[in-house]
C-alpha positions as CSV (number, residue, x, y, z in Angstrom):
1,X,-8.0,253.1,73.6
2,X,-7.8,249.4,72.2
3,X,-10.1,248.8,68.7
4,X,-12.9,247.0,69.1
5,X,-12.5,243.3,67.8
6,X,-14.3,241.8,65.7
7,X,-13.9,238.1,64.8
8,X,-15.8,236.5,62.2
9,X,-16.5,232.4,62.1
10,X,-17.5,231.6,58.3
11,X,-18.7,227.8,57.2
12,X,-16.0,226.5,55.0
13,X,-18.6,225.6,52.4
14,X,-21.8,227.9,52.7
15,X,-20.7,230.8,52.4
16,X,-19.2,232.8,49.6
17,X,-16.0,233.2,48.4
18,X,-16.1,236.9,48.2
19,X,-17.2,237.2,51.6
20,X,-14.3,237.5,53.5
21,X,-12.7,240.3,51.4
22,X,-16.5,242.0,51.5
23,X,-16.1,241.7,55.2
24,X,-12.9,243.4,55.4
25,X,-13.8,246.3,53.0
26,X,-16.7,246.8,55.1
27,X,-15.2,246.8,58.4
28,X,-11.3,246.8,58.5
29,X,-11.1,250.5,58.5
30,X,-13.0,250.9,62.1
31,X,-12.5,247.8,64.1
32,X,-9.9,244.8,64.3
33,X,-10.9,241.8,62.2
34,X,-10.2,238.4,62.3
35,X,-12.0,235.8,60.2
36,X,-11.9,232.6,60.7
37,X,-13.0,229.8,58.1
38,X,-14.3,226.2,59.5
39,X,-12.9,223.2,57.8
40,X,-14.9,220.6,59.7
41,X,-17.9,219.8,61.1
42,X,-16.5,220.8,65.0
43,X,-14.3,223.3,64.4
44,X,-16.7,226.8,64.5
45,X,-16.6,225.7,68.2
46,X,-13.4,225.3,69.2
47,X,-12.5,228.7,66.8
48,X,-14.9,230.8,68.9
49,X,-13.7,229.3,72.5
50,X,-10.3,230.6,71.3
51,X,-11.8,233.9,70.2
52,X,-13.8,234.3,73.9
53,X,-10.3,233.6,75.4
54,X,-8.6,236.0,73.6
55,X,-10.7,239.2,74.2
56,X,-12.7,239.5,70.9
57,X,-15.8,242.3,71.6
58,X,-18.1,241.0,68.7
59,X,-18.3,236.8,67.5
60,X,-20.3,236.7,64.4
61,X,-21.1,233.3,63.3
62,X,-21.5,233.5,59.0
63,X,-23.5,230.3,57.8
64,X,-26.6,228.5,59.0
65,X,-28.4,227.3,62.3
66,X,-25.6,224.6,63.1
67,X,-22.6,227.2,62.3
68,X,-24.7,229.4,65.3
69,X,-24.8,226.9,67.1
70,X,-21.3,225.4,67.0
71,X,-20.4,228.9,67.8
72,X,-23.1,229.2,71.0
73,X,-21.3,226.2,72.1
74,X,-17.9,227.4,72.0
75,X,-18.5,230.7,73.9
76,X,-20.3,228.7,76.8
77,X,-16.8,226.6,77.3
78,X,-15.7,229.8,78.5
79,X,-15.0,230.8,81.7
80,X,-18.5,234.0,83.0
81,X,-16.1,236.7,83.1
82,X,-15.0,236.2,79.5
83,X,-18.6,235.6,78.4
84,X,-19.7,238.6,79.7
85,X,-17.2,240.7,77.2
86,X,-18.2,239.4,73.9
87,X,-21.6,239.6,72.2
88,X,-22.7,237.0,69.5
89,X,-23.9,237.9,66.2
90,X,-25.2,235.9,63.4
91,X,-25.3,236.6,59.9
92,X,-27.2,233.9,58.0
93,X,-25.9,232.3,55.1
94,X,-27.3,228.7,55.6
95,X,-30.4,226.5,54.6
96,X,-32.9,227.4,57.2
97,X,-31.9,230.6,59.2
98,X,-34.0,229.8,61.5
99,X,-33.0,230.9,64.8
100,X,-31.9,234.3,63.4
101,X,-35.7,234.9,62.7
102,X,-36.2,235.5,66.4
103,X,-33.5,238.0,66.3
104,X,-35.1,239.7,63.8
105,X,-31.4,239.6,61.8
106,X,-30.9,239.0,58.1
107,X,-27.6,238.9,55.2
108,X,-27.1,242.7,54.9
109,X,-23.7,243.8,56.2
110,X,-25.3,246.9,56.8
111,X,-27.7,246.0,59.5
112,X,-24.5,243.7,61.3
113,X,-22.7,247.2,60.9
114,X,-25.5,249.3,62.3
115,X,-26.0,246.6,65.3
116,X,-22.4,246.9,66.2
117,X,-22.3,250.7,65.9
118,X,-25.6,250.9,67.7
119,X,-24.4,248.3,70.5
120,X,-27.7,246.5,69.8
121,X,-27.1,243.2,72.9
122,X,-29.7,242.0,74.1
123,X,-29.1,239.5,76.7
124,X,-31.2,236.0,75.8
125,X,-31.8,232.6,77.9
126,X,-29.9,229.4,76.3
127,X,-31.6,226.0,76.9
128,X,-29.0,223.5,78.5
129,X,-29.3,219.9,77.3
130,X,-28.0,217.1,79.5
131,X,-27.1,214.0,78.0
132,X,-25.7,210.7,80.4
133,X,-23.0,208.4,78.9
134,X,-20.7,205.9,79.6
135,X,-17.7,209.0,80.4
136,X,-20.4,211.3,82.1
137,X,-22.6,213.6,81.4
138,X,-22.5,215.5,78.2
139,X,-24.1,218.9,77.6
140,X,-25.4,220.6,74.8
141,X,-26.5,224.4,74.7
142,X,-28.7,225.8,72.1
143,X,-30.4,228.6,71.5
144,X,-33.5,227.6,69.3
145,X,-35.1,224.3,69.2
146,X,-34.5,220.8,70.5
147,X,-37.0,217.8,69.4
148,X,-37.4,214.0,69.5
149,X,-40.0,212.3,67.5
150,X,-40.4,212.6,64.2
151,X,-38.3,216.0,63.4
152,X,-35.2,213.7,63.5
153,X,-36.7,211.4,61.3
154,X,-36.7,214.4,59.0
155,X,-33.4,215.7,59.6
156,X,-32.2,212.2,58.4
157,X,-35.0,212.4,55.6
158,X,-33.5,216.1,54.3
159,X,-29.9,214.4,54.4
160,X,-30.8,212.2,51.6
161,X,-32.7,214.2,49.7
162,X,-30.2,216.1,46.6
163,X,-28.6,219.2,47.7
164,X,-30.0,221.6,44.9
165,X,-33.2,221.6,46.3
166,X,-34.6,225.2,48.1
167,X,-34.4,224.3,51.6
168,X,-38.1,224.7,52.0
169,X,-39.0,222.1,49.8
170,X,-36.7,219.6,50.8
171,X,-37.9,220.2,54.3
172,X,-41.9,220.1,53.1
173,X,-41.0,216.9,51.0
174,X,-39.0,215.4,54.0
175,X,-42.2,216.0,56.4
176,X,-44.2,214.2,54.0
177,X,-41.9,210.9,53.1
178,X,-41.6,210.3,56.6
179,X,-45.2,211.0,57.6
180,X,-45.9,208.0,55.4
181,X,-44.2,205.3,57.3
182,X,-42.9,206.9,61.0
183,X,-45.0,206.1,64.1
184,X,-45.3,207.7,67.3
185,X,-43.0,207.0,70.5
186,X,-43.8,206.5,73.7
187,X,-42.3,209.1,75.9
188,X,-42.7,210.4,79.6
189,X,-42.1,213.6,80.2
190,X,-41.5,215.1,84.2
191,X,-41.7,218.6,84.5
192,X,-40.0,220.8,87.1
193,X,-42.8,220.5,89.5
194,X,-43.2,217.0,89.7
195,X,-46.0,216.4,86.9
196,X,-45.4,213.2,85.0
197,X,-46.7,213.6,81.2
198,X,-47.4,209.8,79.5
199,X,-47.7,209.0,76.1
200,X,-47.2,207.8,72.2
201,X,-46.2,211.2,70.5
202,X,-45.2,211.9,66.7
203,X,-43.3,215.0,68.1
204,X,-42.4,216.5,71.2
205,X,-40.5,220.0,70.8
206,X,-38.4,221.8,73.4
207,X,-38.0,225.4,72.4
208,X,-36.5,228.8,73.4
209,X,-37.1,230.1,69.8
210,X,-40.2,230.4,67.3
211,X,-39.3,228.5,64.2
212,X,-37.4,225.4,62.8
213,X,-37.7,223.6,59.8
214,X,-37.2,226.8,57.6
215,X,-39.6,229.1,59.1
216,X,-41.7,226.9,60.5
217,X,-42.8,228.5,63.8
218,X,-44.0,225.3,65.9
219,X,-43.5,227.5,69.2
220,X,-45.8,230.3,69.1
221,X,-45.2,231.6,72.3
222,X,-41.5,231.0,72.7
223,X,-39.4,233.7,73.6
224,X,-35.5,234.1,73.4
225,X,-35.7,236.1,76.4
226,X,-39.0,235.0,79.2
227,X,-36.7,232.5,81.1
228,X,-39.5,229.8,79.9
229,X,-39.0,227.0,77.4
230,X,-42.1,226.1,75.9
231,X,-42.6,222.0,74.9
232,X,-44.8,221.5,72.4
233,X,-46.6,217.7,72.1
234,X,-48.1,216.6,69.1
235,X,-49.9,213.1,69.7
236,X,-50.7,212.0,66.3
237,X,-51.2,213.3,62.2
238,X,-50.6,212.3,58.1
239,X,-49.8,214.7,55.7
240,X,-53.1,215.9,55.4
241,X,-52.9,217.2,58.8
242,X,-49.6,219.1,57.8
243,X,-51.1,220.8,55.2
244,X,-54.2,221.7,56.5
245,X,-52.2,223.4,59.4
246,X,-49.3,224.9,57.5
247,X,-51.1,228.3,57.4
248,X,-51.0,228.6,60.9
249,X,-47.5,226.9,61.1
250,X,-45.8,229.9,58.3
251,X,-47.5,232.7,60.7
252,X,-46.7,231.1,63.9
253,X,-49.8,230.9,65.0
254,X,-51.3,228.1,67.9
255,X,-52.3,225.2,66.1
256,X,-56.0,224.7,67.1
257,X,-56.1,220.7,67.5
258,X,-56.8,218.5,70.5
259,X,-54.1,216.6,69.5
260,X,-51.5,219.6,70.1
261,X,-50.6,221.0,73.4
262,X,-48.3,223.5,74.7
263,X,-46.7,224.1,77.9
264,X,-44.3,226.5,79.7
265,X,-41.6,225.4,82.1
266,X,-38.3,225.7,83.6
267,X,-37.0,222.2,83.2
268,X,-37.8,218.8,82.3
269,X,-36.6,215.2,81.8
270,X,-37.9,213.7,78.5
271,X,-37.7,209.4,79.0
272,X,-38.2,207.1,76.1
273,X,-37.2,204.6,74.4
274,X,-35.8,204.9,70.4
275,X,-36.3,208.3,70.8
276,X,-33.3,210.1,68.5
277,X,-33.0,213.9,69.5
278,X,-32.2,217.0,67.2
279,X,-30.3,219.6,68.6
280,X,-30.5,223.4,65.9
281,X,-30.8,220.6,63.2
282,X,-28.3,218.3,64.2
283,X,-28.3,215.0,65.4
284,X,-27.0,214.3,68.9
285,X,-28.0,211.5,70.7
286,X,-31.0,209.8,72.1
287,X,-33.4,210.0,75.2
288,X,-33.3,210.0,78.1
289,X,-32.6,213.9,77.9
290,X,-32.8,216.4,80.3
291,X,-33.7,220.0,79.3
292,X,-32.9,222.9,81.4
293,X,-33.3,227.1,80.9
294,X,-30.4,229.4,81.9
295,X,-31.7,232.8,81.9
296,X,-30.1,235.7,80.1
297,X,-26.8,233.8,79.9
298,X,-25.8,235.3,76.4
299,X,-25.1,238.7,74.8
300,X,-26.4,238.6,71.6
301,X,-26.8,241.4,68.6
302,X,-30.2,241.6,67.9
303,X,-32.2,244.2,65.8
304,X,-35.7,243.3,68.0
């Protein structure tokens, strides 16, 4: 019987340099392992494509949300069949972790080694963003959070701010410089069924997990796993506003304002104009977008 294979996908500069001979103490006696260390901002993609091609049972993405998601994006350029053999993992070595916290996964190579003994896969829903260009259509897949408004403002913000700073805090500190000066966008949103949604929003979040903006859960009802994204719209608000609602925000918990609303759907085309769009953290592109939900597309380990 062939060993199980496990190939690991580390960021170049996040994680630690005893990590790779940690990972082979731990697992090179039971299983096959490759590892695999990124040296660009692209390349955790194109290293798990290869890995899907070549028959690797376990991918386990080592770094932060955008490492995860490099990887998610990798293993959907494969072809179903080869999907459907490997299962994603995640162990979180990055600034915000957050898509991990809907996973319920954390840094112990103990729990990745009792998820992979256990065969803990759950199969979870991937959104599908669609972006037009002047060489076609572009797609993105991600598996937590996608938002235009002023969260890319903040992702540009956080960029600037010195890299010693606990991730919280630059993202709190972020939230607030930009607060200060950003003003709403006009967007118009269509649903699936044909509703048209008009008007000047501050954010407008399309989500398949809980939290962004380190552990931040802005989607209170999102699951990885209801075949539902849920779009949050946030009209208007200062820094006061932030702060007074930050409670609810750390627990996850609806925000109780008239100027917040939340929706479930299937798909939708988000139309605007200087709208930037953040994809996991990243900056992609710009509206027009158009979000879609693939349901139970990808095996992941997961200890919920």
């Amino acid at each position: 019987m062939a060993q199980t294979r496990l190939v690991f996908i580390l960021h170049g500069l996040r994680c630690p340099r005893s990590l790779p001979d940690r990972l082979l103490q731990r697992f090179a006696a039971h299983y096959q392992v490759d590892i695999h260390i990124t040296t660009s901002a692209v390349s955790a993609e194109d290293m798990a494509l290869q890995a899907v091609e070549q028959g690797c049972d376990y991918l386990i993405a080592v770094g932060g949300d955008g490492t995860i998601h490099e990887v998610i994006n990798g293993v959907m350029r494969a072809d179903a069949a080869a999907r459907e053999r490997v299962a994603v993992g995640a162990l979180p070595f990055g600034t915000g972790n957050d898509f991990v916290r809907s996973l319920g996964v954390n840094d112990s190579l103990e729990q990745l080694e009792q998820l992979i003994a256990s065969q803990r896969v759950r199969r979870i829903d991937l959104g599908r963003l669609s972006l037009p260009g002047e060489a076609g259509e572009r797609v993105i897949w991600f598996g937590n959070i996608a938002s235009l408004g002023i969260s890319s403002a903040i992702v540009e913000q956080v960029r600037r701010l010195p890299g010693w700073l606990p991730a919280s805090v630059a993202f709190y500190l972020s939230i607030l410089l930009t607060l200060l000066r950003y003003r709403p966008r006009r967007m118009q949103l269509t649903l699936g069924d044909g509703e048209v949604i008009s008007g000047d929003f501050l954010s407008l979040c399309v989500a398949n997990g809980r939290y962004f903006g380190s552990g931040l859960g802005i989607a209170p009802m999102a699951r990885l796993d209801d075949g539902l994204l849920e779009v949050v719209m946030i009209k208007r608000g200062g820094g006061l506003d932030f702060l007074r609602h930050l409670p609810s925000l750390r627990k996850a918990q609806p925000v109780l304002d008239e100027r917040v609303r939340y929706l479930s759907v299937r798909s939708l085309l988000v139309e605007g104009q200087n709208c930037p769009l953040e994809v996991d953290g990243e900056l992609v592109g710009q509206a027009p977008a158009r979000f879609t939900l693939e349901p139970a597309v990808l095996r992941c380990l997961s200890a919920l």
